[in-house]
C-alpha positions in Angstrom: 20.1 -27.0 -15.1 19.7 -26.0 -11.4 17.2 -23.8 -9.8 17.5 -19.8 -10.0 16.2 -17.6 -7.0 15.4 -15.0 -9.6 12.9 -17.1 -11.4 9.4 -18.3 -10.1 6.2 -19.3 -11.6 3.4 -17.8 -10.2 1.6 -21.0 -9.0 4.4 -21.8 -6.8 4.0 -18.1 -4.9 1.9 -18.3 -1.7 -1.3 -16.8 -1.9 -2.4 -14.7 1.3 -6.1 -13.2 1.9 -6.4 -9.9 2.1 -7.2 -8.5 5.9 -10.1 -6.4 5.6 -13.0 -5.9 7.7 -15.6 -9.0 7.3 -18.1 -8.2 5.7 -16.6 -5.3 3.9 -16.4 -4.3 0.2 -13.0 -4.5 0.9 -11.0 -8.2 0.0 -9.1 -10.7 -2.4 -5.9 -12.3 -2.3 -2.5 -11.2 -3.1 0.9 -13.2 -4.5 4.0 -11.1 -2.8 6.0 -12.4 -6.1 8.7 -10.0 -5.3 9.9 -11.5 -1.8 9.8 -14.0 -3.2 12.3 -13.8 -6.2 14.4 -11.4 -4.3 13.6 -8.1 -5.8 15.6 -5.3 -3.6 14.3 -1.8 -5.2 10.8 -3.4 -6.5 8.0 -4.9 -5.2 5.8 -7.0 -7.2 2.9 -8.5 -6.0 -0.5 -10.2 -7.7 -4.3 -10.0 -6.8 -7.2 -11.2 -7.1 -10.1 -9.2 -6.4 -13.7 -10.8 -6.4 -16.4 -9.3 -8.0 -18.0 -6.0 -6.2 -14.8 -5.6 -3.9 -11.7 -3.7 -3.8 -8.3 -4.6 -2.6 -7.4 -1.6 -1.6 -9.2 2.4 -0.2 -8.9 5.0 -2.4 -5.3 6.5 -2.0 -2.3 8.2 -3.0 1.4 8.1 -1.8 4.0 10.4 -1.8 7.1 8.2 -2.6 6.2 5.4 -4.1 5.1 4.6 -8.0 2.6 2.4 -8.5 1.9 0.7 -12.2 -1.0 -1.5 -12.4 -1.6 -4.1 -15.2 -4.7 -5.6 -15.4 -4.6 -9.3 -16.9 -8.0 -10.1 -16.6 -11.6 -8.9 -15.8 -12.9 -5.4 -15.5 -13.6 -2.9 -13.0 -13.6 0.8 -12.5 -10.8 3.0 -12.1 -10.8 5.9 -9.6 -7.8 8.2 -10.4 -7.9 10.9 -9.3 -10.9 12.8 -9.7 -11.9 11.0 -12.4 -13.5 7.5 -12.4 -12.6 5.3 -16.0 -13.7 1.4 -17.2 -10.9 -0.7 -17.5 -10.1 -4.5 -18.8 -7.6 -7.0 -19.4 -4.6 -5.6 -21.3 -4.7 -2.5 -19.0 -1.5 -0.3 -17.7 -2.0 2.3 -15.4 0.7 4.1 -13.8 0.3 6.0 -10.4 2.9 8.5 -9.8 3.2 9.9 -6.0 1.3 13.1 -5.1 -2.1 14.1 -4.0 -3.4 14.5 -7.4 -3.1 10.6 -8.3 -5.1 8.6 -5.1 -6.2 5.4 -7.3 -8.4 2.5 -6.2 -9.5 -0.4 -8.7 -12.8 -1.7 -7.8 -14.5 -5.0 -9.5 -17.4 -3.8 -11.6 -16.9 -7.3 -13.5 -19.3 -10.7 -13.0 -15.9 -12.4 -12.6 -12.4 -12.3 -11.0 -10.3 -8.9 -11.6 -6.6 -10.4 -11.4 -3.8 -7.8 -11.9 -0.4 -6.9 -11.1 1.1 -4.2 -9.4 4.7 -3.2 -9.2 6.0 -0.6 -6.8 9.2 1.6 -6.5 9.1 0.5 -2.7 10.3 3.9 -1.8 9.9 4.7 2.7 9.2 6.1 4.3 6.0 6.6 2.4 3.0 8.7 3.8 -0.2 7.9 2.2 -3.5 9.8 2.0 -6.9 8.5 2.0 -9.4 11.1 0.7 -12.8 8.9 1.5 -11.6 8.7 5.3 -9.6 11.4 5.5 -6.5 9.5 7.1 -3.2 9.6 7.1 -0.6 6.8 7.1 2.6 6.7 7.8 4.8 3.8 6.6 8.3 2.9 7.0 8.2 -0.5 5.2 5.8 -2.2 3.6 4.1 -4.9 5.2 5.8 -8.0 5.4 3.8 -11.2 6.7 4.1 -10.0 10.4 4.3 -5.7 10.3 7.9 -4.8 10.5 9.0 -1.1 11.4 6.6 1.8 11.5 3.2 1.7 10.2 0.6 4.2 11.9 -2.6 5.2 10.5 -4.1 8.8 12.0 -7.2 11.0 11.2 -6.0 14.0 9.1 -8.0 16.5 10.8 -6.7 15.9 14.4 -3.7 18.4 14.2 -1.8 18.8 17.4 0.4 21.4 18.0 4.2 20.3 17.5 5.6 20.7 21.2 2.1 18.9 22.1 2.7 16.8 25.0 6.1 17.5 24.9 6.8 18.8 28.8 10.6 19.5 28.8 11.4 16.8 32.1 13.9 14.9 29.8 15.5 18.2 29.2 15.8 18.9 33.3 17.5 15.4 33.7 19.7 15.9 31.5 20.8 19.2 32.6 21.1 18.6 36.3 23.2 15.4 35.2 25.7 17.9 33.1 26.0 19.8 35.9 27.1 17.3 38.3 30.0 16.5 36.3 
């Protein structure tokens, strides 16, 4: 029986390190399983988190669904406003909206390995409550970034016609009118 596309065993998926700060409490490794099966409306992907790090800031997203199933170790929960223990054998699902930012961090003396599936909806905007940020997303990140992805401060509003000074407008105008 031949090969199927659709079908992979986790030890044959590329593992890639996270890319946070040095130093950080930020890290692990993650398994883009979905690439690599060809999923088209999900995205699957597998971490491992050492112990006293997360993969991820605390955040929250307003298009795409999260769930979360923990297959081993244990860690805290942020969801929310609320912080929770959690273990192997864990779901957790994290709808879009402010009220459900979510962050797993690795309370545990060993690995925390889990899988997350998303609805891969984009453009997504994301919040980050600790930092107060912003992100705009029009894909999700692909080995090399690919489309929009921008990151802003959420207190730096501009006004909308900020920076916007009209001199497009006057060349196109005097070009109309020289027709």
């Amino acid at each position: 029986m031949g090969e199927n596309k659709n079908i992979v065993h986790l030890s044959q998926v590329p593992s890639e390190k996270i890319q946070a700060p040095d130093g950080s409490r930020f890290g692990g490794m993650r398994q883009r399983v979905g690439m690599m099966i060809g999923a088209e409306k999900l995205g699957y992907s597998f971490f491992i988190v050492p112990p006293g790090h997360a993969a991820f800031p605390y955040h929250s997203h307003t298009g795409n669904e999260e769930l979360i199933f923990i297959t081993e170790g244990e860690g805290i929960l942020r969801f929310g406003g609320e912080k929770r223990t959690v273990a192997g054998g864990t779901f957790i699902a994290c709808p879009p909206g402010p009220d459900h930012p979510h962050q797993l961090i690795n309370t545990g003396t060993r690995e925390l390995r889990y899988l997350v599936v998303s609805s891969m909806d984009y453009p997504d905007i994301s919040e980050y409550p600790d930092s107060k940020k912003i992100g705009a997303y029009a894909t999700s990140a692909r080995g090399e970034q690919v489309a929009f992805r921008a990151l802003y401060l959420k207190d730096e509003n501009v006004p909308y016609y900020d920076g916007e000074d009209g001199r497009e407008i006057e060349g196109v105008l005097e070009t109309a009118s020289k027709k």
